[in-house]
NULUM-216370 format. One line per 2 residues: number of its first residue (from 1); their letters; for each residue x, y, z of N, C-alpha, C. Coordinates in steps of 0.001 Angstrom, whole numbers, plus 524288, in hexadecimal, padded with zeros to 5 digits. Layout:
NULUM-216370
NUM) A) X,Y,Z,X,Y,Z,X,Y,Z  ...
END
This chain:
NULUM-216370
1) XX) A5E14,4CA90,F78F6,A5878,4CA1D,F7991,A566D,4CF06,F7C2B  A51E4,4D0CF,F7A83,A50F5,4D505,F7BFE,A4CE7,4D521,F827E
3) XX) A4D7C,4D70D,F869A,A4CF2,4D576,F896E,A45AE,4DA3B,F8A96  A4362,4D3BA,F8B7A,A3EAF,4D65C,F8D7B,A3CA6,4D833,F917E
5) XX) A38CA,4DB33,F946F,A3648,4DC05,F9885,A34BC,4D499,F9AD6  A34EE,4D47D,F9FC1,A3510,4CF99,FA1CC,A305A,4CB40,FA000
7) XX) A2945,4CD95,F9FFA,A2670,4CB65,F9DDC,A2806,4CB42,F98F3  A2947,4CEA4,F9357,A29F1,4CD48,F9082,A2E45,4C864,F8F37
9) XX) A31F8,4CA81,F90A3,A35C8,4C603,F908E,A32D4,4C12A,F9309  A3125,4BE3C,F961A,A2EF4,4BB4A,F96C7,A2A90,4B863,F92A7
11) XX) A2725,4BCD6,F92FF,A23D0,4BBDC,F8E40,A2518,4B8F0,F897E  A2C63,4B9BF,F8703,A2D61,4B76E,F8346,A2F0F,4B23B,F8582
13) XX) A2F6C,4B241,F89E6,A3156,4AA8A,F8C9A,A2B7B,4A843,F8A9C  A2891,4AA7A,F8CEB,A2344,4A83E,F8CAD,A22A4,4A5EB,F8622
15) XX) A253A,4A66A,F83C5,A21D4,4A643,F7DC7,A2710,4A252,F7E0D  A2A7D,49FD4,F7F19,A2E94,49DBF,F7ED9,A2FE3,49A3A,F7AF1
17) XX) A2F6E,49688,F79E4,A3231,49196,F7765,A2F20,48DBA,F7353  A3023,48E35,F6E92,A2B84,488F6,F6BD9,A2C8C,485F1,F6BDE
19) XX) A2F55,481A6,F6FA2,A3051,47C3E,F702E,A2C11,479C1,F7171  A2A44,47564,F6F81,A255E,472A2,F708A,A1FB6,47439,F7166
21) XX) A2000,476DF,F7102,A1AC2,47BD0,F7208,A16FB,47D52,F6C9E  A1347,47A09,F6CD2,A1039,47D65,F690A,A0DEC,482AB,F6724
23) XX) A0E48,48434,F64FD,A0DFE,4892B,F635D,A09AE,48BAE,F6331  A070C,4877F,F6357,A00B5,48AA0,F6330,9FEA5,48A2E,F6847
25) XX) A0173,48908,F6CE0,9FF62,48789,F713A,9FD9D,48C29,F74D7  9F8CB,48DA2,F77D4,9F6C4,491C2,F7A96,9FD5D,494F5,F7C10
27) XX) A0082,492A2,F7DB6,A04C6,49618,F8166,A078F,4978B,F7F2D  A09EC,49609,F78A3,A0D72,497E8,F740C,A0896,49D51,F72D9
29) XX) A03F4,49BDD,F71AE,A0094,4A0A0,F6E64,9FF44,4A544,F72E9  9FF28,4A4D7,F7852,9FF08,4A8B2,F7C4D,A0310,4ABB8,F7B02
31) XX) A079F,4A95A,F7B92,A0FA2,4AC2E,F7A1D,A0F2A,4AC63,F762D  A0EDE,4ABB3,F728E,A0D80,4AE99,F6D1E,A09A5,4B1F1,F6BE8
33) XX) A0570,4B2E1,F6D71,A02C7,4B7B6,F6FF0,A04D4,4BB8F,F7299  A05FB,4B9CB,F7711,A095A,4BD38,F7C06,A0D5C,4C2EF,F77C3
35) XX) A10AD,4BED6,F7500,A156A,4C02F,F7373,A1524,4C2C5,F6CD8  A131E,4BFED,F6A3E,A10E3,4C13F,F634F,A13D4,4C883,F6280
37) XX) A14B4,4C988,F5FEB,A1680,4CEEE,F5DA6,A173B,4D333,F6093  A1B18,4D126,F66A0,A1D6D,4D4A0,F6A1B,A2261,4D45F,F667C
39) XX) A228A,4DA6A,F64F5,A2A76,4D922,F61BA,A2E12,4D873,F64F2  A2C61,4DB36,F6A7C,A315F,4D966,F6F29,A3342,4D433,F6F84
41) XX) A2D50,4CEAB,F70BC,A2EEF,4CBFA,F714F,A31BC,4C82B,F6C0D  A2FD6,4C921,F67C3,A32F9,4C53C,F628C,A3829,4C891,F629E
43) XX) A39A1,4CD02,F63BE,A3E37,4CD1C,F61D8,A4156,4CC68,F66FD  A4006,4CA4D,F6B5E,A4307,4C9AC,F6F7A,A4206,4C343,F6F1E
45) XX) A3E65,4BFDA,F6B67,A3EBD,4BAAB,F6B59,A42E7,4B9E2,F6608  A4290,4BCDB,F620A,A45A0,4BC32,F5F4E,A4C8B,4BC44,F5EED
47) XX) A4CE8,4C034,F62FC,A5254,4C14B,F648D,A5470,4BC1D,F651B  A5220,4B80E,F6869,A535A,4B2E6,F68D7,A51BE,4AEAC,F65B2
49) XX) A4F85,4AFA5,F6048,A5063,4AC43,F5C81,A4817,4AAF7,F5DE7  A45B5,4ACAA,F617C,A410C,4A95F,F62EE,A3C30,4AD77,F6188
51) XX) A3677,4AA60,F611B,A3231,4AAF0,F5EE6,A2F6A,4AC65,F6370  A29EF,4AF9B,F61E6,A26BA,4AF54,F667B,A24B2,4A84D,F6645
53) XX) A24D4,4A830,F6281,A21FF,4A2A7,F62EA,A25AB,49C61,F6450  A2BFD,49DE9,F631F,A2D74,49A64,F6727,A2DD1,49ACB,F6C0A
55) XX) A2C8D,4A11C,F6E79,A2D48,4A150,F7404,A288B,49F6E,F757B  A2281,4A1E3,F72D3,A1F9E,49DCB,F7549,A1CA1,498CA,F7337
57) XX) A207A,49663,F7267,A2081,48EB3,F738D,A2248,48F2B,F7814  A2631,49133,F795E,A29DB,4907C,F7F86,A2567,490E1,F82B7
59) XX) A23C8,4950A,F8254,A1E6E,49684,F8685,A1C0D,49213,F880A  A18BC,49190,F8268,A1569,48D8A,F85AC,A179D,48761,F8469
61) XX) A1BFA,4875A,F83E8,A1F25,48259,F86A6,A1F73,480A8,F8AA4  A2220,484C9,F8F22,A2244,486AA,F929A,A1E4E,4872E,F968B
63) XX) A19DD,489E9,F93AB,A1649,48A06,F968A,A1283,4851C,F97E4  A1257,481E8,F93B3,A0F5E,47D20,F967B,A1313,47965,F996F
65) XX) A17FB,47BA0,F9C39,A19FE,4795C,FA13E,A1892,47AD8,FA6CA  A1437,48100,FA5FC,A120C,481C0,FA980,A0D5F,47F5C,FAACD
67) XX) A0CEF,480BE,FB111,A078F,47FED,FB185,A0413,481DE,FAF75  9FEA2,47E57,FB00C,9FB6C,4818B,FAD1E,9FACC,48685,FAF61
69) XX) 9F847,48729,FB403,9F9E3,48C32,FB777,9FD58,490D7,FB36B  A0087,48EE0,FB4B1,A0594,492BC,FB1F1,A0423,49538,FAD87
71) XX) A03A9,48FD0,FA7D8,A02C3,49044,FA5C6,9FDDD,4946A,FA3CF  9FA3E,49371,FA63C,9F599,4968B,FA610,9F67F,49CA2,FA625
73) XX) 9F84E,49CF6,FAB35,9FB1F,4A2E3,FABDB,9FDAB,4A4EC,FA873  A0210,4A1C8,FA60B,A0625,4A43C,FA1BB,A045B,4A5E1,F9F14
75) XX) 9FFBE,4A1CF,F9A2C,9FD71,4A31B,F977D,9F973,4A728,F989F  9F5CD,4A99B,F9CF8,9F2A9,4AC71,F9C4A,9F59E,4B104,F9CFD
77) XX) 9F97D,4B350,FA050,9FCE8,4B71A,F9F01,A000C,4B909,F993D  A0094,4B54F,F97EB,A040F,4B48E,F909C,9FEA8,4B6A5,F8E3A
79) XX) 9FAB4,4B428,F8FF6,9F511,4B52F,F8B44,9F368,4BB51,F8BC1  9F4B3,4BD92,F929F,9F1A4,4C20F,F9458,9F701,4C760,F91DA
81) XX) 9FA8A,4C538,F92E6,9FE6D,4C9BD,F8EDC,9FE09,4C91F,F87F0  9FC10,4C59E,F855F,9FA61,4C517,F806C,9F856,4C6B5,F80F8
83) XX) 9F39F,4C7BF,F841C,9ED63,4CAE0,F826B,9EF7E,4D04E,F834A  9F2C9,4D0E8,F86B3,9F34A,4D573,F8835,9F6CF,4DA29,F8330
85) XX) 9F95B,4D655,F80AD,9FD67,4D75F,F7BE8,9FA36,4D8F0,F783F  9F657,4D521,F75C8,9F301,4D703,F7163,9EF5B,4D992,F737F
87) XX) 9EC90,4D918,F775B,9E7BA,4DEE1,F77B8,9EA42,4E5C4,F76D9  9EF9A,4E4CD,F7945,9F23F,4EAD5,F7969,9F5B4,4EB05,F75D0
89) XX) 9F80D,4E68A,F72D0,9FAD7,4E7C8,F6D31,A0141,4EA05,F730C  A0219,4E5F1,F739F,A05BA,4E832,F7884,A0A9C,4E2A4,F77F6
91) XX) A0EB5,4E492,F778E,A1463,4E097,F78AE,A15C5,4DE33,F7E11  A169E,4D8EA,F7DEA,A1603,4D4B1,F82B5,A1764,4D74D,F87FC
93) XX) A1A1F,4DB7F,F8747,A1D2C,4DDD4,F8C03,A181E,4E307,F8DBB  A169E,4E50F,F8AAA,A1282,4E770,F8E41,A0D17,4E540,F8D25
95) XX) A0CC2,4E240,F8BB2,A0977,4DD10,F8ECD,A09E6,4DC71,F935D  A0E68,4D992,F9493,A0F08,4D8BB,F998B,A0DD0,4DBD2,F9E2C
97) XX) A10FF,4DFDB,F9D0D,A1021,4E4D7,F9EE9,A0938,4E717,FA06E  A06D1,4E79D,F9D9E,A02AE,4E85A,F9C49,9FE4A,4E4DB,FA16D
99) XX) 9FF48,4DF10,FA0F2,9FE92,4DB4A,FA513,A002C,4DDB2,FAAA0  A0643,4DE51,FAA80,A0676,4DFFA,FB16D,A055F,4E4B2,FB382
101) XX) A03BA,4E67E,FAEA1,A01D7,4EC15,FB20D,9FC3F,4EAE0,FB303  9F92E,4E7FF,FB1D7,9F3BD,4E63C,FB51D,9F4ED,4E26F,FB783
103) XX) 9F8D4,4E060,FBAF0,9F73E,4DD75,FBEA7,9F5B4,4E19E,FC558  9F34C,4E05D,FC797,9F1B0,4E3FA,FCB00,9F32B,4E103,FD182
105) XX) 9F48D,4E258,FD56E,9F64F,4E1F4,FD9DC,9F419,4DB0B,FDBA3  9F043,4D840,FD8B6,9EFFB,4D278,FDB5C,9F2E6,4CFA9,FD78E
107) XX) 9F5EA,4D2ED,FD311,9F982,4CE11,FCEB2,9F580,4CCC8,FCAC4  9F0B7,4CFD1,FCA4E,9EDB2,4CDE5,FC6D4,9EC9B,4D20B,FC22B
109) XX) 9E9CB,4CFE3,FBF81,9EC71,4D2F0,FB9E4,9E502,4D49C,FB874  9E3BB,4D910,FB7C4,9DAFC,4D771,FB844,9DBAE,4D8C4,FB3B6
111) XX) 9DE63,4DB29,FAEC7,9DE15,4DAE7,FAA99,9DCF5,4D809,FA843  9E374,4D356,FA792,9E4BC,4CED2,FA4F8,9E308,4CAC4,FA880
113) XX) 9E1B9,4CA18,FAC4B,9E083,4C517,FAF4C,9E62F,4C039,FB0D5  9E9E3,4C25E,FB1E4,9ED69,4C061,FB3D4,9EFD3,4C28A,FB6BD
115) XX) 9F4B4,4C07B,FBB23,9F619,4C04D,FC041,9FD4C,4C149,FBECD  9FE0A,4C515,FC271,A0434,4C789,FC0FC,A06AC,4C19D,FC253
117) XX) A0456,4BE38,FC615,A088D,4B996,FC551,A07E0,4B627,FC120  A0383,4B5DF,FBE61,A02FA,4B22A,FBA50,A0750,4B583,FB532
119) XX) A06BF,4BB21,FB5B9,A0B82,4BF8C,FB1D9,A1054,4BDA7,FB395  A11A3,4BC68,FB76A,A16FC,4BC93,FBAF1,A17D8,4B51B,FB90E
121) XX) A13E1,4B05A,FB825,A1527,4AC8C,FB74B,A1524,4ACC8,FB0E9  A134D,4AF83,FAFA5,A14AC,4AF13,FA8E1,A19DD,4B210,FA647
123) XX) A1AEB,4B4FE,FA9FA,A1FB6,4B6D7,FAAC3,A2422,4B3BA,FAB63  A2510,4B1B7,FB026,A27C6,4AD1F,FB094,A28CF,4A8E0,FACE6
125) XX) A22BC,4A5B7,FAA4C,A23B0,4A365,FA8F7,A266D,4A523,FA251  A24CC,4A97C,FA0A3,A282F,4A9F9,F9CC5,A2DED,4AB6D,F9B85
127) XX) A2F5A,4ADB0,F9FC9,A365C,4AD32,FA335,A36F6,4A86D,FA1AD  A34E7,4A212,FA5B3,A3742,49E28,FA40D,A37FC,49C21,F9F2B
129) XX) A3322,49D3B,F9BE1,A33AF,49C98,F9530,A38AF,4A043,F9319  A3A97,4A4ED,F93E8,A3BC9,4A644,F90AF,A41D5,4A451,F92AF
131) XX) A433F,4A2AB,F97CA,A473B,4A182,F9A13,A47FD,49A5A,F96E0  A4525,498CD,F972E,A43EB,49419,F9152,A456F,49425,F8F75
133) XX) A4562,496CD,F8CD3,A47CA,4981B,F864D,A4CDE,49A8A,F858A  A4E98,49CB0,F8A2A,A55A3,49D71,F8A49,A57C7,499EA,F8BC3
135) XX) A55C8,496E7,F8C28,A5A00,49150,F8ED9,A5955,48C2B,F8981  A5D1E,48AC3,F886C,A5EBD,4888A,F8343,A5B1C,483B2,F84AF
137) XX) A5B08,481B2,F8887,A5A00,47B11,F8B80,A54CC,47CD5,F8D5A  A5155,482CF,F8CC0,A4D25,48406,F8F8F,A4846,48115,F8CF9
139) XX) A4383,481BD,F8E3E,A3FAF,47ED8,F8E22,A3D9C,480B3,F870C  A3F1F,4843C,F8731,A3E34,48820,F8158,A4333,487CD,F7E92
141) XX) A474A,4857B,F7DC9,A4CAA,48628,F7CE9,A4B5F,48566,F75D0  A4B7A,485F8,F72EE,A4C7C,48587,F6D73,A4FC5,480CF,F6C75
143) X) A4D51,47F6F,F6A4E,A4FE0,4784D,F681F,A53D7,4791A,F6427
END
């Protein structure tokens, strides 16, 4: 597997698993936004047999185990690196990128309108997704 920069790699947890998850649901079409025609990330989902679009079912599988709180955050970070992807014609990784270089000394972002910890919890939470989906018995495990 080809190994990504840490948000990116994460980024592909986030889009995680199509078990039970509708497909058309706000948090599958954010991660499918997010992610859509980065070649890094399909051929680092493909290496393992997987889709952008089964990674995100996992997502928002996953994600409606959060709080709404949480939830809220995840998604407006996932939405603010999509916008950030198609306005600059730019790949998920300097996206990201792109984001932490405007956050400014209170953690706040006056560009995009988000908070290095709400970056730092969408972060996380896509670690645990993608940590999901390597575990055979995980919440995303392939039937």
């Amino acid at each position: 597997m080809i190994r990504l920069p840490l948000f990116a790699s994460a980024c592909l947890a986030l889009a995680a698993c199509g078990v039970g998850s509708p497909a058309d649901s706000k948090a599958a079409k954010v991660c499918n936004t997010m992610l859509a025609g980065d070649p890094e990330i399909v051929e680092d989902l493909a290496e393992d047999g997987d889709t952008i679009e089964v990674y995100c079912g996992c997502y928002a599988t996953l994600l409606a185990n959060k709080t709404e709180d949480a939830q809220a955050t995840i998604l407006k970070v996932s939405q603010v690196v999509s916008d950030i992807r198609a306005e600059n014609d730019l790949h998920l990784e300097e996206a990201a990128g792109r984001l932490m270089a405007d956050f400014i000394e209170d953690g706040s972002s006056p560009t995009y309108g988000v908070t290095r910890d709400g970056f730092e919890t969408t972060g996380s939470y896509i670690d645990t997704v993608r940590r999901a989906l390597n575990k055979e018995t995980g919440a995303c495990a392939a039937s």
